[in-house]
Each structure stands twice: as C-alpha cells, then as structure tokens.
C-alpha positions in Angstrom: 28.3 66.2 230.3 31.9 68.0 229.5 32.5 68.0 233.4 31.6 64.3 233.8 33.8 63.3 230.7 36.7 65.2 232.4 36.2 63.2 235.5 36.1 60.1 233.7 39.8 61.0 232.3 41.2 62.1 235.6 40.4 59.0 237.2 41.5 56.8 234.1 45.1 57.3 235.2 44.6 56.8 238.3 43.2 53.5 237.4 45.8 52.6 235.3 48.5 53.1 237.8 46.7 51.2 240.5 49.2 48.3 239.7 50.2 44.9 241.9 53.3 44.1 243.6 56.0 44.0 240.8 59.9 44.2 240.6 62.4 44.7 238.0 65.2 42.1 237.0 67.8 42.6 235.7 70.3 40.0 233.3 73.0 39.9 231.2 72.2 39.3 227.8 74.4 37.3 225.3 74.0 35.6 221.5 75.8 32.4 221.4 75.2 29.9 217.9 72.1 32.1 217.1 70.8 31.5 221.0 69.7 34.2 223.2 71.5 33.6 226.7 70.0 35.3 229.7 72.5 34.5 232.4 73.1 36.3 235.7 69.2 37.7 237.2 69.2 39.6 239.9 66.3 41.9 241.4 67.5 45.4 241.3 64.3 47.4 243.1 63.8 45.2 245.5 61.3 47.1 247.0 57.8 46.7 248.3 55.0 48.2 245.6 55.5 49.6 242.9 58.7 49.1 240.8 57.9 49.5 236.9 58.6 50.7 233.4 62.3 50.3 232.9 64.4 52.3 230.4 68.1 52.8 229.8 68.8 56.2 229.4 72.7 55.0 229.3 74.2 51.3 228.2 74.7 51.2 231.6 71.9 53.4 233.4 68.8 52.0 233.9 65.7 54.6 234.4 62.4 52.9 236.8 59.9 54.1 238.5 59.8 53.0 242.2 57.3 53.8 245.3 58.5 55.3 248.0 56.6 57.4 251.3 53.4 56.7 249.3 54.7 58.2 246.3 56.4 57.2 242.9 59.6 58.7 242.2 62.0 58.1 239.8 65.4 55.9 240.4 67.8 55.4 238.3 70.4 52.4 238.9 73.9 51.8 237.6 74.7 48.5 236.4 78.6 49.1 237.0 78.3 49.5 240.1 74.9 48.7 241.5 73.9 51.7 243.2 70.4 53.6 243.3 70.0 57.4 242.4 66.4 59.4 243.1 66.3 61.5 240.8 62.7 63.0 241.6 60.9 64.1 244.8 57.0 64.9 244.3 55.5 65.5 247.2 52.5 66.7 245.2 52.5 64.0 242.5 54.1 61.0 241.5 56.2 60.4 238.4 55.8 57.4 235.8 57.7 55.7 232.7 60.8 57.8 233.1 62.6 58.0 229.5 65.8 59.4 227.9 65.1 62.9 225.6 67.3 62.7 222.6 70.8 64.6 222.4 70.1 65.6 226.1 70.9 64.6 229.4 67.4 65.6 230.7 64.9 62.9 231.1 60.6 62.9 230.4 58.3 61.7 232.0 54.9 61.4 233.1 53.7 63.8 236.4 50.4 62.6 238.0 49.8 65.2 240.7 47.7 64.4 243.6 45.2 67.1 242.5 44.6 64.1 239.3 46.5 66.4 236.6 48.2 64.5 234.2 51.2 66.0 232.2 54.4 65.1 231.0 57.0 66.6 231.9 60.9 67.4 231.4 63.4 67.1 234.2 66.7 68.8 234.4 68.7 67.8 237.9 65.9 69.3 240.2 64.3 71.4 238.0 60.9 70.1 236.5 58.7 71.8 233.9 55.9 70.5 231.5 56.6 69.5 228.2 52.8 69.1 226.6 50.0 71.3 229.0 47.1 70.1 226.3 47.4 66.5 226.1 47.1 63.8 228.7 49.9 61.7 227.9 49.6 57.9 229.8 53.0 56.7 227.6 55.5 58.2 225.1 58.6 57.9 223.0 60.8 60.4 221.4 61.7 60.2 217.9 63.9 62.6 217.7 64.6 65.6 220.2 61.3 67.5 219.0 59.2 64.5 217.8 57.2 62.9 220.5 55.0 59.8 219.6 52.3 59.6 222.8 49.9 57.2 224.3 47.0 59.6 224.8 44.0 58.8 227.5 40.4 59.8 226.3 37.2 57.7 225.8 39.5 55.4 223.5 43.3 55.8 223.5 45.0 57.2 221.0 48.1 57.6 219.1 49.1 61.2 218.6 52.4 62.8 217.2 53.6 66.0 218.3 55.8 68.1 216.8 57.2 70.5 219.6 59.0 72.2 217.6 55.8 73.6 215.3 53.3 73.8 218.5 51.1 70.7 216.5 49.4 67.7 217.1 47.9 64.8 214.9 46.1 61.6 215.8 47.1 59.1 213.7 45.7 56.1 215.3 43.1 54.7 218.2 42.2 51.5 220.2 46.3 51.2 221.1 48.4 50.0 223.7 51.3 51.2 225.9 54.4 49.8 224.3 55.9 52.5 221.6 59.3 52.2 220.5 61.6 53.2 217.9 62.8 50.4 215.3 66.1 49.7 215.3 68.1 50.8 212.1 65.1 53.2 211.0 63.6 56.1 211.4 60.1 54.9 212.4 58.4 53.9 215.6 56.5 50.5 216.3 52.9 50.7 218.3 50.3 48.2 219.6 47.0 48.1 217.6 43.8 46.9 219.8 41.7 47.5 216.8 40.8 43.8 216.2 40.6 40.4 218.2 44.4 39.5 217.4 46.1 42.7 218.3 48.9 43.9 215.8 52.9 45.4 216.0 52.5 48.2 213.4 55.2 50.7 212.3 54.7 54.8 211.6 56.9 57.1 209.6 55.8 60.4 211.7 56.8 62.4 208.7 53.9 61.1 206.6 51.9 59.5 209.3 51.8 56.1 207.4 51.3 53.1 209.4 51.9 49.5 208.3 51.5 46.0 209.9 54.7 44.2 211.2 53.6 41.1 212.6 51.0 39.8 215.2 51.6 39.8 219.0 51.9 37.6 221.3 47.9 37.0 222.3 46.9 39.6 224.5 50.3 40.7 224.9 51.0 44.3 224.5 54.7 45.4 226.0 57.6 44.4 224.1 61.5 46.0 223.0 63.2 45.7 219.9 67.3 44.2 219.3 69.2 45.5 217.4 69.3 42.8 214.6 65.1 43.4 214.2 64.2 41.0 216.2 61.4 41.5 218.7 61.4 40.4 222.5 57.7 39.4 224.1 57.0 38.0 227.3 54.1 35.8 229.0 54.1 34.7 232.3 57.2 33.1 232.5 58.2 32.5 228.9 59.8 34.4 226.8 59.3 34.9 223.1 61.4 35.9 220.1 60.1 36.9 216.4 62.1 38.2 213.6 59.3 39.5 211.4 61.3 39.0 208.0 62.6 35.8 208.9 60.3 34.1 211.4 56.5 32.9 210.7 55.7 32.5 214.2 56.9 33.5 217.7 60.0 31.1 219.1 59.8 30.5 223.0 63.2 31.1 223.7 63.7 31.5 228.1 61.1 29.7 230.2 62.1 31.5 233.5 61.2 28.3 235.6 63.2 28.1 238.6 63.0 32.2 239.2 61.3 33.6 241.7 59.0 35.5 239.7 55.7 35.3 237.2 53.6 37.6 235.0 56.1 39.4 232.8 55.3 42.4 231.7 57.3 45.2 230.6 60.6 44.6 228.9 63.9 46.6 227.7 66.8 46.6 226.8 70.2 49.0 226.3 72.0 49.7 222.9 74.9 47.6 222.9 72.0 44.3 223.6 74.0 43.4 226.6 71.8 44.3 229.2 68.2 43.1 229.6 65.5 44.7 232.4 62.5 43.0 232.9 59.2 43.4 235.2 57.5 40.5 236.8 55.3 40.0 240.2 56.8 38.0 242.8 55.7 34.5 243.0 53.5 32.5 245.2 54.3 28.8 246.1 52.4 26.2 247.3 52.8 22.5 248.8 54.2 20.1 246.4 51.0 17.9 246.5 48.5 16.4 244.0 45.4 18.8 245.2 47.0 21.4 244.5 47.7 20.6 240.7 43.8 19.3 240.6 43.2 21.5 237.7 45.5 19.2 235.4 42.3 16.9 235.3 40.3 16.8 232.8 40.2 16.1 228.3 42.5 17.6 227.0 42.6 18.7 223.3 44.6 20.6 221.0 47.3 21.1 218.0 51.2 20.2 218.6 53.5 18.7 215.4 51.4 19.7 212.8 48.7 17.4 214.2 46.2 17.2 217.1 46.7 16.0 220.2 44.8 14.9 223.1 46.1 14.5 226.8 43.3 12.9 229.3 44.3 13.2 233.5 42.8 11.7 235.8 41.6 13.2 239.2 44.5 12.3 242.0 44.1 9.3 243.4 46.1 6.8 245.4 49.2 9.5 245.7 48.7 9.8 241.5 47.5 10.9 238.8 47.5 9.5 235.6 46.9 10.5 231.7 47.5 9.2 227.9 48.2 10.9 225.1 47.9 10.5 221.9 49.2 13.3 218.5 47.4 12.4 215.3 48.8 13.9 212.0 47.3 13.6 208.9 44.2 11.3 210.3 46.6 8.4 211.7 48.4 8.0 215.3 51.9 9.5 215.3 52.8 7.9 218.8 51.2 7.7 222.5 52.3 8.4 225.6 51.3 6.8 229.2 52.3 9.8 232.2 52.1 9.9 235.9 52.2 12.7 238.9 53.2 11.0 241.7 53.4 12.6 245.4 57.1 11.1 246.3 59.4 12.1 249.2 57.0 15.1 250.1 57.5 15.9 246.4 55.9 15.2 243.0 57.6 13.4 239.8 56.4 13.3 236.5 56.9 9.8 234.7 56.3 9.1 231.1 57.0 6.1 228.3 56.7 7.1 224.7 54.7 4.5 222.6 54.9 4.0 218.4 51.1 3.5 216.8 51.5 -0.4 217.2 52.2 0.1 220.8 56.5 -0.3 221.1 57.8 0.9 223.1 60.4 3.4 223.2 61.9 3.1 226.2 63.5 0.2 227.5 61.2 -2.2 230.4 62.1 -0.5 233.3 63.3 2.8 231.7 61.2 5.7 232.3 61.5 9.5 231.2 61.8 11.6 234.7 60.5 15.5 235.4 61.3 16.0 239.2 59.2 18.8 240.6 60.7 22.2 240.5 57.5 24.0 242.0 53.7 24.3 242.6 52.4 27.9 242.1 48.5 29.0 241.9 48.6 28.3 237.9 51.5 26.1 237.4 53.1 22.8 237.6 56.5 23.4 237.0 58.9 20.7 236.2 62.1 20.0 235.1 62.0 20.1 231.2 57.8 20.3 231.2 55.2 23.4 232.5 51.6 23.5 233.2 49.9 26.1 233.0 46.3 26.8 233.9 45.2 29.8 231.8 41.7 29.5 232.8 39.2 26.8 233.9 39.1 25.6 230.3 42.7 25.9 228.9 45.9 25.5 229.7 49.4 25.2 228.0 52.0 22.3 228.7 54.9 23.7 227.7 58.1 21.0 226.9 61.6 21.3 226.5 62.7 19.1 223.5 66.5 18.3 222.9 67.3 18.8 218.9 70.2 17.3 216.8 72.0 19.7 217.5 73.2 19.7 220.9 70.5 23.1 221.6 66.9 23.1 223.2 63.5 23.6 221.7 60.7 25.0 223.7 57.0 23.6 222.4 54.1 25.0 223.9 50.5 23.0 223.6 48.0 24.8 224.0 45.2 23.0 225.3 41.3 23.1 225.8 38.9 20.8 228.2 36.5 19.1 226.3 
C-alpha cells in the first residue's frame, strides 16, 4: 500500500505539468482616472510548448519556465532590452515556477528529475542544491528569506509552512490551489481555498498560522497577483477582472483581450513598481466568419443583468441570419426590449440591434441601427466589436458588452446565461 501511494505522488506531478500549448505576454501597465491601462502586448517566449509561470525576480527581470530539447529550463528575460537568459540546464530533470529568494540573488525553484523526484531546489549561477529533501513541493512563495509557504502534493494538497531556519514544518491548511502570494503592505501571504463549491482568497500570518477569508474568486479561478494598492488581478479566458476586497462587492471586468491573438488566461504577475504586467494564455484558434460556426448562440436564453432578469431567444441560422429578442425585467415589469441580428455580410458577420421602451418606442431613429462588425470566430466565441459570446458549455454561455458611461470611460457587463 505505502509503495502504491508513493507511486501515485510521483506521477501526480507529472500529471500536473503535462500542460497545453501556452505563451507568456507581456504589457505595459498604467492607472489613468482610476483605469487600469494595458497598452503595448507583445509575446515574449514565443516558443513552441511549454512557456509558463512568470515571476519578476527584478522590476525589470522577468523569471519563466520555457521547454526546450524536451526539457523545461528556466529563462529569464529583460524587459529593457528584450533579450533571453537560460539560466538552468537539466539534462536529468526539468525545472518549474522559477521564483526570487528574499535578500538574495539566488532563485528557487521546483526540480522534477526524470527519475520522478520532486524537490525544490536553490540555484546560485550554475550551482544547484535542494532546499526541502522531505517535502514534495508542486508551488511556493517566500515570506521572508527563511519562511517558505509551499503547495504540497499528497492524496489532497496541502498548505505547509516551513521554517528553514528551525528545520520545521506545519500544515496549516488542505483542499488548496497553486497561486500563493504575499499581500502587498503586510506581512502575510494570500492562498486559494478548494474546501467548498465557491472557492475562497484567504490570508495567513505564518507566525501564528491564522487564516482568514479575503474575498471569493473568480468561479473556478485559482491563479491571481496582487497591486500594490490591494487590489487583486483575475483572469478568465479573455477578460480580465479586478476586486479591491475593502472597497469592491464584486469583481469589475476591466480588459476584454478581444482582438489578441490569444485565450485561456491563466497565470498572472506583475513587478513592484506595477508597471509591468506578464500574463499566460494559449494561442488561439480561428474559424470562418460564418453563421454555422456560431450555431451554438441558438437556443432560450435566461439569466440576471441590471438588477433584473433577462431573456435572449436566437434563432437557428437561416437565410444568411440569425435572429433574437430580448427582453430585462426588474422588479416584475419590462425594463426595455431589444430586436438583434447576425448577418453573414461581405464574407463577414455583423451584429445589428434596436433598443425598444416597454410600450414598444423606439430608441433609435427609422433607419438607425446599433452596429458590432465581426472581430472573430473562435471554437467558443463570437467576438465583436463592443459585444462577446461565449459558449461555456452546451447550456451556458456569457455575452459580454461594452457599455459607454457618463463619463466619457467604458463599462464591461457580463450576462451570464443558461438554455432553457
């Protein structure tokens, strides 16, 4: 039984790292009237497989790990200048989430060797050693230079700090995910709980092991960095969200990465000064701008937008369109309706709509319509100018729109939807 359990946590890794495609980005990252600007994406690995878990171990020194000859070394790459430094060479192993030590220039991270041993371990220019020979570490943090906080594989995960210093472990909590960081302007470090349905961001104080809810995720989002002003970063697919936890109630879409070339974002970071912003996302599949291939848009759709429900009904394309009407009901009575077309034009689609009051006046003028010219067709997604679809599963989807405020700024609503 001991030897089968062992086999089941040498293989766990392995599973773990058996990872698709992905890439990291790279943007500037600027606050302008309270807004989060992204501006200036570029892919920086650009490399076939593996390119993952970004950290800055400098404000301008960014740490990934990236496959090469079959194996995953570590690169770092320097913003100033653009160019790429190996900084590992395994030939027995491969090397994952790469992170700055405190008060050092050396760097940890995790060592799977081809053998399936699993340790983490401290590099210093070419030398190597392990830092933890007990523990199979799958994702860390330091807290300070002799603190480590540590994603530990087992039957269930756990969440164990080490004190190097003292030779000790403790397990504070189980059922967690990969992102640990330390919060801004503190001394403690934010985790992932699975524990429950709605997963959790909860804080610890590794002194006294005391844990405390921060907010809710994301759903089913687990990877996330902190800014500097306490706000939290969270991505999904190709939005990105924003939540201060003493200010906001909910998350605030605040990027809908729509015209890059990328999807399914997952690990995020960024440097100290909050200039810099690394992301990592899967490179994206298009399709033919043409009404079968947005199908899935059929159907009744149902759910809560404006403080009120709302109901969106497609039709299945036909003629070169597809048509739908909604309707948002607060507080039992119709707020307004809407009548919307797809239409395959110019070997492209356009989305038309006209906005209707509960006595059916129009908004628009006779002729005037509101226009969302095609930006692209992908496996999931529908993605317009100003309006996304996206199929989450055969039986929900989110629209997501971009609504002008008084302001001058944008709003990003999500509806999220389910076929009835």
């Amino acid at each position: 039984m001991k030897k089968l359990l062992r086999l089941l946590v040498l293989m766990l890794p392995l599973a773990i790292y058996c990872q698709p495609n992905t890439e990291v980005f790279l943007y500037n990252l600027s606050t302008e009237n309270n807004q989060i600007q992204l501006t200036d994406g570029k892919n920086i690995s650009n490399n076939e497989g593996y390119d993952n878990q970004p950290s800055f171990q400098y404000e301008n020194k960014i740490l990934f790990s990236s496959t090469r000859n079959g194996q995953t070394d570590i690169v770092a790459y320097h913003t100033n200048d653009g160019k790429k430094q190996w900084l590992s060479n395994t030939p027995q192993g491969s090397e994952y989430s790469p992170t700055r030590i405190p008060t050092a220039k050396d760097i940890s991270a995790i060592r799977l060797d081809t053998t399936g041993l699993q340790l983490l371990y401290r590099y210093r220019g070419k030398k190597n050693y392990p830092i933890h020979k007990e523990l199979v570490i799958g994702y860390h943090v330091w807290q300070s230079r002799d603190m480590l906080v540590s994603f530990v594989l087992g039957d269930v995960s756990k969440l164990v700090v080490s004190n190097l210093k003292n030779n000790t472990d403790y397990t504070v909590d189980t059922n967690i995910g990969r992102s640990l960081h330390n919060i801004p302007n503190s001394n403690l470090v934010s985790y992932i709980s699975k524990k429950n349905d709605v997963w959790e961001i909860r804080s610890l104080d590794v002194n006294t092991y005391e844990t405390k809810k921060i907010a809710n995720t994301v759903p089913n989002v687990e990877d996330m960095c902190w800014l500097n002003d306490g706000s939290i970063l969270m991505a999904k697919g190709k939005a990105l969200y924003k939540l201060h936890p003493e200010k906001d109630k909910d998350w605030k879409i605040i990027k809908l990465f729509d015209k890059a070339s990328f999807d399914n974002i997952t690990r995020i970071a960024v440097n100290q000064p909050n200039n810099k912003l690394a992301l990592v996302a899967e490179p994206e599949k298009t399709l033919a701008p043409t009404l079968e291939n947005i199908r899935w848009i059929a159907g009744n759709w149902k759910g809560e937008a404006f403080g009120g429900i709302a109901e969106e009904n497609w039709s299945e394309p036909s003629g070169d369109s597809m048509m739908a009407t909604f309707k948002l009901i607060v507080n039992g009575k119709v707020n307004f309706y809407e009548i919307e077309t797809i239409s395959e034009v110019n070997n492209s689609l356009i989305l038309r709509l006209k906005h209707f009051n509960n006595d059916l006046k129009g908004w628009e003028t006779k002729d005037e319509t509101v226009d969302f010219p095609l930006i692209k067709v992908t496996p999931n997604k529908a993605i317009f100018e100003g309006m996304i679809f996206e199929s989450v599963d055969a039986n929900n989807m989110i629209v997501y729109v971009t609504i002008g405020q008084k302001d001058g700024s944008n709003a990003i609503v999500p509806f999220y939807y389910t076929k009835k």
